[in-house]
SEDRENKE-405226 format. One record per atom (N, C-alpha, C): residue number from 1; residue in three letters; chain; x, y, z. Coordinates in Angstrom, 2 decimals, always signed. Each point is the difference from the previous one (the first is absolute). Layout:
N
SITE / nr / rest / kette / east / north / up
SITE / NUM / ALA / A / X / Y / Z $
...
% end
This chain:
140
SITE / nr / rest / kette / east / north / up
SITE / 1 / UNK / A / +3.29 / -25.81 / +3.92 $
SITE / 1 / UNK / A / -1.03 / +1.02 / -0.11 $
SITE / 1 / UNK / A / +0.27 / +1.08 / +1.03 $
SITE / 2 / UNK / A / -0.30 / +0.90 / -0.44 $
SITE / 2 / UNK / A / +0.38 / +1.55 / +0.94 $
SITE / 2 / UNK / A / -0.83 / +0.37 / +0.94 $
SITE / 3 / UNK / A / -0.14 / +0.34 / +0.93 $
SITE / 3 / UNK / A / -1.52 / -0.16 / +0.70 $
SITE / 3 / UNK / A / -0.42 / +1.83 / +0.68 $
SITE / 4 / UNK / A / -0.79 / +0.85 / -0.10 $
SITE / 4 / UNK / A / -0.35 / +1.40 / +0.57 $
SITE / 4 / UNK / A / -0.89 / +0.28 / +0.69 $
SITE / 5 / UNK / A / +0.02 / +0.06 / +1.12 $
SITE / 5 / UNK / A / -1.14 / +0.45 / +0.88 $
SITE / 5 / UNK / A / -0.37 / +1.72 / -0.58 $
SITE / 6 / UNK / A / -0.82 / +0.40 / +0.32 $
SITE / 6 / UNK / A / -0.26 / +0.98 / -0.26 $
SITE / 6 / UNK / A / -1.38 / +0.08 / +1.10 $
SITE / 7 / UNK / A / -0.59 / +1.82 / +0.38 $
SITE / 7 / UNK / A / -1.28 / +0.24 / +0.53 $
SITE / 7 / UNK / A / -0.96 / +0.97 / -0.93 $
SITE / 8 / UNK / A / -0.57 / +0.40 / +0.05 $
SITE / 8 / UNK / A / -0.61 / +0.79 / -0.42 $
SITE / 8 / UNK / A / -1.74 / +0.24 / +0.56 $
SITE / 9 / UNK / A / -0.31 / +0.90 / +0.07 $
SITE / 9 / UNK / A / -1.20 / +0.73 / +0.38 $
SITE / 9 / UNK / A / -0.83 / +0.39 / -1.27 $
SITE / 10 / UNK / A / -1.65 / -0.29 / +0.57 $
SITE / 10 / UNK / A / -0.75 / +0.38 / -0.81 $
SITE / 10 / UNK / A / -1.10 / +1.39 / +0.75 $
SITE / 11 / UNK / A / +0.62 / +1.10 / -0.43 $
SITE / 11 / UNK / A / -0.80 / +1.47 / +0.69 $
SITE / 11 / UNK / A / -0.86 / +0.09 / -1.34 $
SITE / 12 / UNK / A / -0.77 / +0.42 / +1.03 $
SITE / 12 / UNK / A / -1.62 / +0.52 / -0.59 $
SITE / 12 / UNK / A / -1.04 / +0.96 / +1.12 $
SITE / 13 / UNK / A / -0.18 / +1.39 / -1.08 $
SITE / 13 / UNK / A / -0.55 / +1.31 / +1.46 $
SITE / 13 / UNK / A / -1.08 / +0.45 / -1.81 $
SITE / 14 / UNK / A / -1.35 / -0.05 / +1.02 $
SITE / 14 / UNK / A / -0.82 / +0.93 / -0.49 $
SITE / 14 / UNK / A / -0.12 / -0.61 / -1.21 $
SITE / 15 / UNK / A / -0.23 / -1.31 / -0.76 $
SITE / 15 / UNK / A / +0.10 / -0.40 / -1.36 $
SITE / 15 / UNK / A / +0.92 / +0.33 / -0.84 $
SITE / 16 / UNK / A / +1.66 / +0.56 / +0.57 $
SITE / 16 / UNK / A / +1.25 / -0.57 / -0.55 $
SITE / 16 / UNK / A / +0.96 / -0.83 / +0.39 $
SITE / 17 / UNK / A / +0.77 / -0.45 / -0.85 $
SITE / 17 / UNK / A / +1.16 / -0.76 / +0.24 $
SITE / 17 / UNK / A / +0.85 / +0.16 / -0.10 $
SITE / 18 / UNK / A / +1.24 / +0.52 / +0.53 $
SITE / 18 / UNK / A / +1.48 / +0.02 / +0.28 $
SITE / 18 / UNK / A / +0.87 / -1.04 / -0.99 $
SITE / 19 / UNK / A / +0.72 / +0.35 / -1.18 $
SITE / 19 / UNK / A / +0.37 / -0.79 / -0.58 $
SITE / 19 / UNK / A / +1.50 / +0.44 / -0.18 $
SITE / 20 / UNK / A / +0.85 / -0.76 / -0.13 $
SITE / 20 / UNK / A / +1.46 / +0.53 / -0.70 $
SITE / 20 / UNK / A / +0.28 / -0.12 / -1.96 $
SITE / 21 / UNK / A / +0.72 / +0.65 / -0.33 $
SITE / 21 / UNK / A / +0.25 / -0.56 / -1.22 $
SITE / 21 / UNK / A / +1.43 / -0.58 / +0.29 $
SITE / 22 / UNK / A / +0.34 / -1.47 / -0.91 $
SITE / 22 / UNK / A / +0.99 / -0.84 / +0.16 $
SITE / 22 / UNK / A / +0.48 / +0.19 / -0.92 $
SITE / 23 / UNK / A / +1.41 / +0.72 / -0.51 $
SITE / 23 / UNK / A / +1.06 / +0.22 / -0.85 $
SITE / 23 / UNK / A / +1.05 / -0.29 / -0.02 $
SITE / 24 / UNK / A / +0.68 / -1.58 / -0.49 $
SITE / 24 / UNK / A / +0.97 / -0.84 / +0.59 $
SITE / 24 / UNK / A / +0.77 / -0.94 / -0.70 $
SITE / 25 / UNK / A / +0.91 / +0.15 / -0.45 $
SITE / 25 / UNK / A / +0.19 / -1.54 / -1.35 $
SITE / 25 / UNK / A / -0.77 / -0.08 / -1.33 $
SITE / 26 / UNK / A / -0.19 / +1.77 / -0.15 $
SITE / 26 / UNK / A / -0.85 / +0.00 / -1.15 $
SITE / 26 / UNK / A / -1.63 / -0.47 / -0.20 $
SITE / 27 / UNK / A / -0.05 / -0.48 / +0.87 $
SITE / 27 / UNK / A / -2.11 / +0.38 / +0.49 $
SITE / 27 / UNK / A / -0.45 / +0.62 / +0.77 $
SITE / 28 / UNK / A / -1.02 / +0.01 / -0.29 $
SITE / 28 / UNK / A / -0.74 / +1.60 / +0.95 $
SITE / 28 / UNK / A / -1.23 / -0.61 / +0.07 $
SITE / 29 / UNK / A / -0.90 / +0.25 / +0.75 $
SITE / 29 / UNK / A / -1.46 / -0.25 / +0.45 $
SITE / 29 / UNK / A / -0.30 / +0.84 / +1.39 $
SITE / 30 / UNK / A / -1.08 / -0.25 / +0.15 $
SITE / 30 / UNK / A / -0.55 / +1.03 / +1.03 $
SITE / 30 / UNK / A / -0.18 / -1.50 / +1.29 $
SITE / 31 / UNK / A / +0.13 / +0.12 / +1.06 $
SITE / 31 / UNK / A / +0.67 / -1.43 / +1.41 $
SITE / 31 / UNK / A / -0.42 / +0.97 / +1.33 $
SITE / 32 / UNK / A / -0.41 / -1.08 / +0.68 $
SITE / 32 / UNK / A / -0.34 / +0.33 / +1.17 $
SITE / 32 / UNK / A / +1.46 / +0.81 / +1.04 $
SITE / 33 / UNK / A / -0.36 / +1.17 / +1.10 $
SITE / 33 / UNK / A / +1.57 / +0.41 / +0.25 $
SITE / 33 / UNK / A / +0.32 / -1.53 / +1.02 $
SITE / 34 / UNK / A / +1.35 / -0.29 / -0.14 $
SITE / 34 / UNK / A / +0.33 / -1.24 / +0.74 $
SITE / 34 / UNK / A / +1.77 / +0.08 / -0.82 $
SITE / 35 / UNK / A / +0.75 / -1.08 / +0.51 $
SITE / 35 / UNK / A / +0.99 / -0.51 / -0.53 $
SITE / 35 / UNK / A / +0.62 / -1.07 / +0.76 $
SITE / 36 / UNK / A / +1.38 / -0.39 / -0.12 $
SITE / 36 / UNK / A / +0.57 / -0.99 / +0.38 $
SITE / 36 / UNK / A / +0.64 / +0.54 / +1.33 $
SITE / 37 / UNK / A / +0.15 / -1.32 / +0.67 $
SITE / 37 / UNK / A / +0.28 / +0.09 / +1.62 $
SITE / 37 / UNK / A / +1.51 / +0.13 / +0.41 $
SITE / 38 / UNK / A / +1.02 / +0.90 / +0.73 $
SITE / 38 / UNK / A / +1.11 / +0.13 / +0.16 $
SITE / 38 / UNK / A / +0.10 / -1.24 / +0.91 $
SITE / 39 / UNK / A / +0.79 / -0.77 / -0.10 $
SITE / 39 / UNK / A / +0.45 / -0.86 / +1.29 $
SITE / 39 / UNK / A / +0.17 / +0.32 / +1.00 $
SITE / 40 / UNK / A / -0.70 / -0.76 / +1.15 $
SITE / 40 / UNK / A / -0.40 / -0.36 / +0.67 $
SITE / 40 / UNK / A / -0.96 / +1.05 / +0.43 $
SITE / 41 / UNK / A / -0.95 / +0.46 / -0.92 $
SITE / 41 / UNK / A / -1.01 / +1.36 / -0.07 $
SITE / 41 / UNK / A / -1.10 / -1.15 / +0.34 $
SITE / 42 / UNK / A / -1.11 / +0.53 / +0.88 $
SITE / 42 / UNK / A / -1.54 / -0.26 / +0.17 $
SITE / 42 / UNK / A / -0.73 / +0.47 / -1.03 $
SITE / 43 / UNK / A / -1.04 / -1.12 / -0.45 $
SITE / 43 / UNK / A / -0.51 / +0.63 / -1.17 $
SITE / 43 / UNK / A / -0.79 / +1.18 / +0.24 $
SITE / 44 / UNK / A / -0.27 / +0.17 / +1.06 $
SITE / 44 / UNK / A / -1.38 / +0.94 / +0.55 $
SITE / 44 / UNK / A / +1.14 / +1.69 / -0.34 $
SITE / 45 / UNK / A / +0.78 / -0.23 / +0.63 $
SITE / 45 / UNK / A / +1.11 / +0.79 / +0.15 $
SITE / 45 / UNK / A / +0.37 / +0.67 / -1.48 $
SITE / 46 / UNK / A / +0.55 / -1.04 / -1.18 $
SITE / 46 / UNK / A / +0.25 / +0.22 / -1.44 $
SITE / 46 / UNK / A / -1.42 / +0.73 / -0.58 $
SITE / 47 / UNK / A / -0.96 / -0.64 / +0.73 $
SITE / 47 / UNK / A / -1.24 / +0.34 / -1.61 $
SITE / 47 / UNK / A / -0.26 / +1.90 / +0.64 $
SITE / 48 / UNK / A / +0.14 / +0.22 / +1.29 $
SITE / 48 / UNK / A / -0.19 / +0.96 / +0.50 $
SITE / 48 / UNK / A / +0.95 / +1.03 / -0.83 $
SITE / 49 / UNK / A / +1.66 / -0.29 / +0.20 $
SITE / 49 / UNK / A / +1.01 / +0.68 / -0.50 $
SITE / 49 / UNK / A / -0.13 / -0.04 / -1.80 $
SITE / 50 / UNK / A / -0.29 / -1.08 / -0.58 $
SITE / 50 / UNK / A / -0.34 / +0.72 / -1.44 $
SITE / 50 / UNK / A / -1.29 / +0.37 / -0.12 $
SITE / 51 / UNK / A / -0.72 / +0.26 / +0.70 $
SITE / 51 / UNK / A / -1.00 / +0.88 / -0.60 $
SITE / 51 / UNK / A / +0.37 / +1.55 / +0.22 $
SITE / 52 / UNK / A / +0.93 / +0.30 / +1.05 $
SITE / 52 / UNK / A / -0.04 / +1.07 / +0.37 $
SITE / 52 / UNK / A / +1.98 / +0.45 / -0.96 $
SITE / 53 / UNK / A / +0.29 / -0.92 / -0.45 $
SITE / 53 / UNK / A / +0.87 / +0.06 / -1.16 $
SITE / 53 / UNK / A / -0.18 / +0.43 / -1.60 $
SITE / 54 / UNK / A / -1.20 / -0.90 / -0.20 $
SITE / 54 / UNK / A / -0.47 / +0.41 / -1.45 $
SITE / 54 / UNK / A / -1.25 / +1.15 / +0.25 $
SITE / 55 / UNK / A / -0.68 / +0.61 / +1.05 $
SITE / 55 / UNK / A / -0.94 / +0.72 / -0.36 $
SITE / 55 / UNK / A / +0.22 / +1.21 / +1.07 $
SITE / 56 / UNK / A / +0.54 / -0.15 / +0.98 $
SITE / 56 / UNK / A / +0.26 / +0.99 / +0.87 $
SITE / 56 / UNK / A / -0.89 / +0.10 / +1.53 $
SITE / 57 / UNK / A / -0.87 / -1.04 / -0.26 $
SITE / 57 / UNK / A / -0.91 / -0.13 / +1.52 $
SITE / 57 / UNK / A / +0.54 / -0.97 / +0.73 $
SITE / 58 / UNK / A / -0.69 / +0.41 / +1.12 $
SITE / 58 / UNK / A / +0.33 / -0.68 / +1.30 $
SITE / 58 / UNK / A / -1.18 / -0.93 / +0.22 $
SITE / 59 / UNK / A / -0.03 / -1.37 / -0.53 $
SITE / 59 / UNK / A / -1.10 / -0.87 / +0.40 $
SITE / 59 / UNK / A / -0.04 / -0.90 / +1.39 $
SITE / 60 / UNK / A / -1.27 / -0.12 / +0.12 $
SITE / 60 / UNK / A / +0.23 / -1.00 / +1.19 $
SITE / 60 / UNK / A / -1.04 / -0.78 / -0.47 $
SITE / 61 / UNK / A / +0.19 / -1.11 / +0.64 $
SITE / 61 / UNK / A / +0.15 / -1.55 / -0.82 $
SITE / 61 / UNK / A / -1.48 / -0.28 / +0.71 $
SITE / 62 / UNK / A / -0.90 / -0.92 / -0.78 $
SITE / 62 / UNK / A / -1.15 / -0.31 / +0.45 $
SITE / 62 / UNK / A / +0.16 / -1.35 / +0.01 $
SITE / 63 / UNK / A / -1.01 / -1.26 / -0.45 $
SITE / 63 / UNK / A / +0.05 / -1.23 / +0.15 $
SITE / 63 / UNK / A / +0.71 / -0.95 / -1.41 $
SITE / 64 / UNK / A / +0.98 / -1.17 / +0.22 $
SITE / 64 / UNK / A / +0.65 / -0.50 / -1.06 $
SITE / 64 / UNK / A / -1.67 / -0.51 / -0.75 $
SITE / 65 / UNK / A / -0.03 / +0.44 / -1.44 $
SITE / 65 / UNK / A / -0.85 / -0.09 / -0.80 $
SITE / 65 / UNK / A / +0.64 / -1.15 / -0.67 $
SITE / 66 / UNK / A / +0.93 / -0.40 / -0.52 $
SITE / 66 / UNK / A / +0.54 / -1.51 / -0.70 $
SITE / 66 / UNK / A / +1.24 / -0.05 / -0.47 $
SITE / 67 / UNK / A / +0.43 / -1.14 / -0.35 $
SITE / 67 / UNK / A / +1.20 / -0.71 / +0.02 $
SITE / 67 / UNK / A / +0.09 / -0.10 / -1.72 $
SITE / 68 / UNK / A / +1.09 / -0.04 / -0.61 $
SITE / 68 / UNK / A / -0.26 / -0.46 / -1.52 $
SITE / 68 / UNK / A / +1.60 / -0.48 / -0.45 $
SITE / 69 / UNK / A / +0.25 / -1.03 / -0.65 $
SITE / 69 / UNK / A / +1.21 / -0.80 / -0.30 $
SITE / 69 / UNK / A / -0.38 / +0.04 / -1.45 $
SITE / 70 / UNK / A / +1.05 / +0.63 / -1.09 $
SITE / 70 / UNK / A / +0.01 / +0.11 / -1.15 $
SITE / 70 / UNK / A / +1.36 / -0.18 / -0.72 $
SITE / 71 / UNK / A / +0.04 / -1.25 / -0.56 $
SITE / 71 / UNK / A / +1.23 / -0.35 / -0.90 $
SITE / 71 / UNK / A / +0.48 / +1.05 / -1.59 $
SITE / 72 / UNK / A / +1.03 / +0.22 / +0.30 $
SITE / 72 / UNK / A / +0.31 / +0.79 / -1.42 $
SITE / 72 / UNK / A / +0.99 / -0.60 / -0.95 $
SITE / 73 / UNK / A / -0.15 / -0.90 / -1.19 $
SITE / 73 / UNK / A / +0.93 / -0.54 / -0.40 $
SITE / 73 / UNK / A / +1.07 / +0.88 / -0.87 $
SITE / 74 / UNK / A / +1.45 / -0.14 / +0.21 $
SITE / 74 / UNK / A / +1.00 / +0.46 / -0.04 $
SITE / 74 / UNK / A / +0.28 / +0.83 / -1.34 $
SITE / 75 / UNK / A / -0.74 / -0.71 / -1.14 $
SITE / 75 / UNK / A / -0.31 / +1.30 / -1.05 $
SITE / 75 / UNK / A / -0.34 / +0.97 / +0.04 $
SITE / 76 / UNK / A / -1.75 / -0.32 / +0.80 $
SITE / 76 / UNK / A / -0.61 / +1.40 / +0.57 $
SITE / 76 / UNK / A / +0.58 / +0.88 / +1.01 $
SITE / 77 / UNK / A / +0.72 / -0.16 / +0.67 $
SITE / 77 / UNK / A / +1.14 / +0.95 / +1.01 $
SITE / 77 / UNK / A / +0.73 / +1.17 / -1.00 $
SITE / 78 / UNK / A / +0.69 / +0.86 / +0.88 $
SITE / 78 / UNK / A / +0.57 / +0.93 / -0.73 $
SITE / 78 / UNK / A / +0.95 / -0.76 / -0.78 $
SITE / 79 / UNK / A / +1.05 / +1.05 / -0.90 $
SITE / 79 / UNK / A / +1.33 / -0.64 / -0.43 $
SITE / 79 / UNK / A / +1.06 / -0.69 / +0.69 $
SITE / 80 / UNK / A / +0.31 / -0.79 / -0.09 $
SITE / 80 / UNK / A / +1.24 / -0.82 / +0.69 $
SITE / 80 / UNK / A / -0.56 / -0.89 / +0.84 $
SITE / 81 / UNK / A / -1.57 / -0.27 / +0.44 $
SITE / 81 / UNK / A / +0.02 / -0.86 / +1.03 $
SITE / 81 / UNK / A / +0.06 / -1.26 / -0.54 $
SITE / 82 / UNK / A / +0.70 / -1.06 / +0.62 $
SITE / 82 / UNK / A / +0.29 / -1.06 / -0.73 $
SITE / 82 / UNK / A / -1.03 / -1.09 / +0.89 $
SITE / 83 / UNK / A / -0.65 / +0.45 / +0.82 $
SITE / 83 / UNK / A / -1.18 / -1.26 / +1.09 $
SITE / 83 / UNK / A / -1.50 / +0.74 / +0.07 $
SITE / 84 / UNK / A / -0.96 / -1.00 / +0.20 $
SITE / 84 / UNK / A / -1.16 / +0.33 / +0.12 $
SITE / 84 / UNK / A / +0.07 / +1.13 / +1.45 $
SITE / 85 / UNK / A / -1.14 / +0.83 / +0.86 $
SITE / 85 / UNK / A / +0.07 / +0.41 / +0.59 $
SITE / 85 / UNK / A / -1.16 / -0.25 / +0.58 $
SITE / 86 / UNK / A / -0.35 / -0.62 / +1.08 $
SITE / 86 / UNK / A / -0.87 / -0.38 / +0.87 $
SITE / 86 / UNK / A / -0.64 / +1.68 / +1.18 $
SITE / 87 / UNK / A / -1.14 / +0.83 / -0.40 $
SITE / 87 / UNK / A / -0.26 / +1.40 / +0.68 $
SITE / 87 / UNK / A / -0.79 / -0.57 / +1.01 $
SITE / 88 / UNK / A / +0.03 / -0.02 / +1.41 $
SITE / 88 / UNK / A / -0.67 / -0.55 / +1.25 $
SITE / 88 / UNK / A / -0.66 / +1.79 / -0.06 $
SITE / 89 / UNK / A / -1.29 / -0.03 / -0.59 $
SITE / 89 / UNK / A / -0.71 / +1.72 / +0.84 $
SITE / 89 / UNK / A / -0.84 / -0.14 / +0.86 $
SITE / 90 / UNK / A / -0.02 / +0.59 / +1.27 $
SITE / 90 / UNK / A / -0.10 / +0.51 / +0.63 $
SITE / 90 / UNK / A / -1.23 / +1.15 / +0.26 $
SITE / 91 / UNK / A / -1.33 / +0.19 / +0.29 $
SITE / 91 / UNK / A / -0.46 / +1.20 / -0.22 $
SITE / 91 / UNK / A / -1.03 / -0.20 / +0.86 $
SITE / 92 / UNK / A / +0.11 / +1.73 / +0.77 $
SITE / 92 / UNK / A / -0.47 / +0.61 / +1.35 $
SITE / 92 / UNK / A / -1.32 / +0.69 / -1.02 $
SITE / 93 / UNK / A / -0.73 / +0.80 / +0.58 $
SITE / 93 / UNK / A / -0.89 / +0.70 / +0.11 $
SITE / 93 / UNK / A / +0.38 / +0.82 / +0.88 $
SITE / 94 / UNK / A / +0.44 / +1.78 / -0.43 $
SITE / 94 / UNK / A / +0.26 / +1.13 / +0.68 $
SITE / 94 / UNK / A / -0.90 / +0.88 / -0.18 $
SITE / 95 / UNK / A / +0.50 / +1.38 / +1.13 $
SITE / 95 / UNK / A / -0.84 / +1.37 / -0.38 $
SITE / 95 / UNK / A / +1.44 / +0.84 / -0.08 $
SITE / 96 / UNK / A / -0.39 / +1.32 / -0.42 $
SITE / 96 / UNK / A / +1.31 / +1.41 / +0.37 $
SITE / 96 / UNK / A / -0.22 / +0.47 / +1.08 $
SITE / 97 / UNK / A / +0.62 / +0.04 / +0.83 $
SITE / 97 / UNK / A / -0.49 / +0.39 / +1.16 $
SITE / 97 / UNK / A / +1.21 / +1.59 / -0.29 $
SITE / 98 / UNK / A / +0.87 / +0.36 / -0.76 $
SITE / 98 / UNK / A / +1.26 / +1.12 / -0.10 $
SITE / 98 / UNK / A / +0.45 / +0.20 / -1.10 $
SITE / 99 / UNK / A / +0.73 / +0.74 / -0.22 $
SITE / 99 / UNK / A / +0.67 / +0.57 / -1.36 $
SITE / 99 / UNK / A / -0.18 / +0.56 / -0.92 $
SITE / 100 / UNK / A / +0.56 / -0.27 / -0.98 $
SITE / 100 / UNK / A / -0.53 / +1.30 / -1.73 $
SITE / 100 / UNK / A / +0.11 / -0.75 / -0.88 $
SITE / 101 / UNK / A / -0.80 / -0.16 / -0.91 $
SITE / 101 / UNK / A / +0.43 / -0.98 / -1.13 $
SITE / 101 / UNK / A / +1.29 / +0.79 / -0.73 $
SITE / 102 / UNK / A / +0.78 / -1.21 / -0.43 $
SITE / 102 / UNK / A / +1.54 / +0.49 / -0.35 $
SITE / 102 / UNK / A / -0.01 / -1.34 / -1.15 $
SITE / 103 / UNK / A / +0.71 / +0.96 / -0.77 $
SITE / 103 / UNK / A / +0.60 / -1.56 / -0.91 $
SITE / 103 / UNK / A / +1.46 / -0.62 / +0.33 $
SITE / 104 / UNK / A / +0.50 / -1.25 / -0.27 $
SITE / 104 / UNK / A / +0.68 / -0.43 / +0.42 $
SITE / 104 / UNK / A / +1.30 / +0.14 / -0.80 $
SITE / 105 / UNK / A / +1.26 / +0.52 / +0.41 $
SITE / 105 / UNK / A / +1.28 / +0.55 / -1.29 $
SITE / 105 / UNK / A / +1.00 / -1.34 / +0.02 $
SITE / 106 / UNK / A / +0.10 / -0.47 / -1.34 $
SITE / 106 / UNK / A / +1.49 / -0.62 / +0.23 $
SITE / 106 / UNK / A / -0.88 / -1.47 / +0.58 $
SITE / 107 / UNK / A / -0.92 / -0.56 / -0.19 $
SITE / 107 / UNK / A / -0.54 / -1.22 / +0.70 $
SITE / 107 / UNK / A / -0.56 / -0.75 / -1.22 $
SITE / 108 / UNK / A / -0.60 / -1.13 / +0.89 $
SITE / 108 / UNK / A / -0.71 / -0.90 / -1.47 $
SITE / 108 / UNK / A / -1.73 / +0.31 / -0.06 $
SITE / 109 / UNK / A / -0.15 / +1.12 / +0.34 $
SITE / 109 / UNK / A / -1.23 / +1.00 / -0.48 $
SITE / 109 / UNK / A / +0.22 / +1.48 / +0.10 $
SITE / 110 / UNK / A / -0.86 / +0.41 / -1.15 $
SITE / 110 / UNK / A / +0.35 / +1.43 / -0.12 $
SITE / 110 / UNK / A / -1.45 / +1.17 / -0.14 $
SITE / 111 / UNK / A / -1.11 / -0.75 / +0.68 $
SITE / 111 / UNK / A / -0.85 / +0.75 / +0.43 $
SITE / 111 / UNK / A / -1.30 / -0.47 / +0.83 $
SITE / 112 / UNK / A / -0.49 / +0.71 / +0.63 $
SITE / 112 / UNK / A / -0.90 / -0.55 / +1.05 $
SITE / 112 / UNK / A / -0.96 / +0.54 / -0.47 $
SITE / 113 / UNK / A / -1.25 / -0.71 / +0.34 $
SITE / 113 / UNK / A / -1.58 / +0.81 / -0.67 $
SITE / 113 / UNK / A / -1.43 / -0.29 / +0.66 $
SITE / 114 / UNK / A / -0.88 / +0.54 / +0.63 $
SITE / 114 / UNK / A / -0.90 / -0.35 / -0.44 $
SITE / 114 / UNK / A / -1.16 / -0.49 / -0.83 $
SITE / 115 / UNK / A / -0.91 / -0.62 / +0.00 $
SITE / 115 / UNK / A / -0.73 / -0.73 / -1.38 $
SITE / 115 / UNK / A / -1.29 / +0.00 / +0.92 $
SITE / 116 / UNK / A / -1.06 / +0.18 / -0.72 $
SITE / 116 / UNK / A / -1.39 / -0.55 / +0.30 $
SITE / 116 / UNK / A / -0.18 / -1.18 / -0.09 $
SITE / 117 / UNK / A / -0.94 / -1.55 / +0.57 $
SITE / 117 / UNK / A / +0.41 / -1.28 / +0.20 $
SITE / 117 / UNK / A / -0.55 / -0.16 / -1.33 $
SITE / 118 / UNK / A / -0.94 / +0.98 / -0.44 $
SITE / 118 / UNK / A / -0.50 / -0.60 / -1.44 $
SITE / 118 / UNK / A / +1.26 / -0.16 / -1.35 $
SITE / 119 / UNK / A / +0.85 / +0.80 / +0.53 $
SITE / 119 / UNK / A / +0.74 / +0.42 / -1.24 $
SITE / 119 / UNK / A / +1.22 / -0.82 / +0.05 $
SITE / 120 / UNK / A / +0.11 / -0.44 / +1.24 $
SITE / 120 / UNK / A / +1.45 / -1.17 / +0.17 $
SITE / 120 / UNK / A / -0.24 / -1.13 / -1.10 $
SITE / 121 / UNK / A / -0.79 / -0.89 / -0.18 $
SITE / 121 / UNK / A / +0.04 / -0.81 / -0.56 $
SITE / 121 / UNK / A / +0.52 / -0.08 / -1.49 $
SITE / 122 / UNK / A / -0.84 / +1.18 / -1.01 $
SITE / 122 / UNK / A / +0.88 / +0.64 / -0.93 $
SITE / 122 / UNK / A / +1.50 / +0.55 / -0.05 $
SITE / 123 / UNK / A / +0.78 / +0.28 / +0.89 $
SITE / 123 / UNK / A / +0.64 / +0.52 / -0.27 $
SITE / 123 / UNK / A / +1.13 / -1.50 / -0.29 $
SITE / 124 / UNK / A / +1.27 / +0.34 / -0.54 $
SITE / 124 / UNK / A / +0.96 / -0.78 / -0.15 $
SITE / 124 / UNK / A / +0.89 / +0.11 / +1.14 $
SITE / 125 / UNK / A / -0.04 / -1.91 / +0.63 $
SITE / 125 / UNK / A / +0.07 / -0.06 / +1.22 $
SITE / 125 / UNK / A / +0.50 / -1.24 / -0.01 $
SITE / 126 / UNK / A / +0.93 / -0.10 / +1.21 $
SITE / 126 / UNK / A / +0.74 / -1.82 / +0.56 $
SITE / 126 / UNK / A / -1.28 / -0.67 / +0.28 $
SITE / 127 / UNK / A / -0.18 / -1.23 / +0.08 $
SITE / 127 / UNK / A / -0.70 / -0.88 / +0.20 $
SITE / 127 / UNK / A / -0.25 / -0.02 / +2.08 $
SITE / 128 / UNK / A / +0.88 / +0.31 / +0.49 $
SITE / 128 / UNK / A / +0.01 / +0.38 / +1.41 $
SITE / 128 / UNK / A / -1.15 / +0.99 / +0.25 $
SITE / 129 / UNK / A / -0.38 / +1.29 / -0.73 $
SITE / 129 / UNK / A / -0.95 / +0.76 / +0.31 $
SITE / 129 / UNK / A / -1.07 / -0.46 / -0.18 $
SITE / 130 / UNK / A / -0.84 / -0.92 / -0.83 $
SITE / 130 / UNK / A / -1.09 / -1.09 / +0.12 $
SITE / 130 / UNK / A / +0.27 / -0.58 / +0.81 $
SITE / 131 / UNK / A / +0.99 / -0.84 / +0.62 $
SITE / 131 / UNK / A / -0.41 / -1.15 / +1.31 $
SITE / 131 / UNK / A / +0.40 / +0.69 / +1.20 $
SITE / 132 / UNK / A / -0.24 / +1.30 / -0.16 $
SITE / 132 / UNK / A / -0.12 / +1.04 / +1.44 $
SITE / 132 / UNK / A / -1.14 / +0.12 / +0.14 $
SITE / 133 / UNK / A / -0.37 / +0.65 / -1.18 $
SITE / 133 / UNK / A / -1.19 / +0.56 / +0.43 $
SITE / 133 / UNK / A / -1.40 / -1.07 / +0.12 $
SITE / 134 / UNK / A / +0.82 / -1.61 / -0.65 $
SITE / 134 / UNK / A / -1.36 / -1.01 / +0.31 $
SITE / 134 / UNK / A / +0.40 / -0.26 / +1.63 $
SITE / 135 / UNK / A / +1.24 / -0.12 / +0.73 $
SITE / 135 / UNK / A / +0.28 / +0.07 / +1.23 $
SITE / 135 / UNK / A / -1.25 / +0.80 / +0.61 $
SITE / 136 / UNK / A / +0.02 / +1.36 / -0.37 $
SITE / 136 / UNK / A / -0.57 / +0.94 / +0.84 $
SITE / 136 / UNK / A / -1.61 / +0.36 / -0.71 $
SITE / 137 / UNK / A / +0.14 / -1.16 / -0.24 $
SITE / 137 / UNK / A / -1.60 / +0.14 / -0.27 $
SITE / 137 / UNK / A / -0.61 / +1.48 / -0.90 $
SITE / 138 / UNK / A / +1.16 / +0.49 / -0.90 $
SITE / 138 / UNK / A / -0.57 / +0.75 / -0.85 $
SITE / 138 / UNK / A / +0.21 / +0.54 / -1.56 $
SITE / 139 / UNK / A / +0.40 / -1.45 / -0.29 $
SITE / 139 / UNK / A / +0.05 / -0.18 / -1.60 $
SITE / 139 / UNK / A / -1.42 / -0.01 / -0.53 $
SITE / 140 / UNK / A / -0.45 / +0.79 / -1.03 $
SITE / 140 / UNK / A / -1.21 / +0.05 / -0.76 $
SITE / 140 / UNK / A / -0.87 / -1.50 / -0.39 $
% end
């Protein structure tokens, strides 16, 4: 089995939410900004650097909101993976403290957005953006 740490942050200012869109192996959904950890990277360190990768801000990191271990069996993976993939996530609770919203070129998202918290739930979305926002105490 393959195993991925990953971090990711759940921002929220003024009754929105900071979301990425995930465009990657042929699916797309709307995912909290976060990604996978470079070796021997701190997660605090990673969830900071892709947020400010896929959306263009400079976050600083508030309190670890929760832990989540999610098996993906090897069908459901992109093409060619031949093993399940075991996702260890990771997820902070941030603010912007800098930057410009930017979309991200050439990555495995290709736009950053705000959303009202009412309107997240509707939208078409990873299963990660619900167990953020029940983390952070603000799923509907």
């Amino acid at each position: 089995m393959a195993i991925r740490v990953a971090a990711y942050c759940v921002i929220v200012d003024d009754g929105r939410m900071l979301l990425s869109h995930w465009n990657e192996h042929g699916s797309s959904g709307w995912t909290l900004p976060g990604g996978g950890l470079d070796p021997y990277e701190d997660p605090k360190d990673a969830a900071v650097r892709e947020v400010f990768e896929e959306t263009g801000y400079h976050a600083e990191l508030g309190e670890l909101i929760g832990v989540d271990s999610h098996v993906i069996p090897a069908e459901k993976r992109h093409l060619g993976a031949t093993e399940p993939l075991q996702a260890l996530r990771i997820v902070y609770r941030a603010r912007v403290v800098g930057g410009e919203l930017t979309n991200e070129i050439e990555g495995s998202t290709d736009e950053a957005r705000w959303f009202d918290l009412d309107e997240v739930p509707r939208l078409h979305h990873v299963e990660l953006v619900r167990l953020g926002m029940e983390f952070a105490g603000v799923w509907p």
